[in-house]
C-alpha positions in Angstrom: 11.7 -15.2 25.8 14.7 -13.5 24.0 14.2 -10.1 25.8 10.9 -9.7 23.1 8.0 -10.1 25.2 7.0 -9.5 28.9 7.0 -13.3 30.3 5.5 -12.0 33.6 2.7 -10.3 31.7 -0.9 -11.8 32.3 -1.3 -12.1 28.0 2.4 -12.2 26.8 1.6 -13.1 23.4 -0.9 -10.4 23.1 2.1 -8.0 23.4 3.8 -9.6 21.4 0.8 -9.2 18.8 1.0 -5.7 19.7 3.4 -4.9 17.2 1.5 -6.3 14.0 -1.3 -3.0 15.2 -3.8 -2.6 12.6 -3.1 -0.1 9.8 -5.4 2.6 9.6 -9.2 2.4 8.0 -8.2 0.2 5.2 -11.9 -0.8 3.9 -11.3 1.0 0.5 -9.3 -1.8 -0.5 -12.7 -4.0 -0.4 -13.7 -1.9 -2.9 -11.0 -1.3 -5.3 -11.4 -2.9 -8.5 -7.7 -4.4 -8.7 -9.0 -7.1 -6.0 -11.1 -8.7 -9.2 -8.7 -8.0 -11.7 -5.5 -10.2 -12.6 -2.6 -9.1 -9.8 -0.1 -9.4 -12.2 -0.9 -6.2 -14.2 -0.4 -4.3 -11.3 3.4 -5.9 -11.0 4.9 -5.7 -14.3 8.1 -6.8 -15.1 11.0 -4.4 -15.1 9.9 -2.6 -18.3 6.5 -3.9 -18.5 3.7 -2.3 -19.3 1.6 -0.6 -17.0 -1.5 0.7 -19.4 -3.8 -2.0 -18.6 -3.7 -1.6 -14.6 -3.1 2.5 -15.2 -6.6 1.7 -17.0 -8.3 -0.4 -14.3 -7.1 2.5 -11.7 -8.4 5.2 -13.6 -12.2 3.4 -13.3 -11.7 2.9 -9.6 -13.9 4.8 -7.1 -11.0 4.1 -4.4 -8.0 5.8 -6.7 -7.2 8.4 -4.2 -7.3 6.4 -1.1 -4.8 3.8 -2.5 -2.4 6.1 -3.8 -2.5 8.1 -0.4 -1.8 4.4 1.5 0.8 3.5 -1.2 2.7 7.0 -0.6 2.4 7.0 3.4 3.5 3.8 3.3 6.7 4.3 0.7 5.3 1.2 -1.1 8.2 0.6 -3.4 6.4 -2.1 -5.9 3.3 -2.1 -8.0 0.9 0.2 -9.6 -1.2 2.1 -6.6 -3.5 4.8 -7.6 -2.5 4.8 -10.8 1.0 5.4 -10.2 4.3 3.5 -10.8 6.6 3.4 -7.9 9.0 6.3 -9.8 5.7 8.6 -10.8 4.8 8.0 -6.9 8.5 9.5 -6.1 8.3 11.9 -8.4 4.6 13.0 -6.7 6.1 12.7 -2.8 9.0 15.5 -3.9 7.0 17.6 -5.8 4.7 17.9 -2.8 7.1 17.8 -0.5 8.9 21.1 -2.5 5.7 22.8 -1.7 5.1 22.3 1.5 
């Protein structure tokens, strides 16, 4: 099948499924208070405010653990842990300088 999977494998499509492999302990996003607020604070417009989902971050138990997925994962859209994709950037190089 197009050189992606292993016909002669006893579960080809379960190789195939191999390459969607779970991400990690992501359970702290079952408890993140953006999963019962309005989505669309959290994706502004270009220029659009980002105080009301900067708020709703700053009350979250699970801050830390989103804005460490959003970073590892070079999530380029959104509010995560309280960041905006540039303040994220601006975090990853400042760290980065003093490692």
């Amino acid at each position: 099948m197009w050189g992606v999977i292993d016909d002669s494998a006893d579960e080809p499509l379960q190789e195939l499924w191999g390459l969607f492999k779970p991400d990690g302990d992501v359970s702290w996003q079952h408890k993140a208070l953006c999963a019962q607020t309005d989505p669309e604070a959290f994706f502004p417009e270009k220029g659009g405010s980002t105080r009301d989902a900067k708020r709703v971050c700053a009350k979250c138990e699970v801050r830390e653990q989103c804005l460490k997925w959003a970073i590892d994962h070079d999530e380029r859209f959104g509010i995560w842990g309280g960041m905006s994709e540039r303040e994220r950037r601006r975090y990853k190089k400042e760290h980065r300088e003093q490692a």
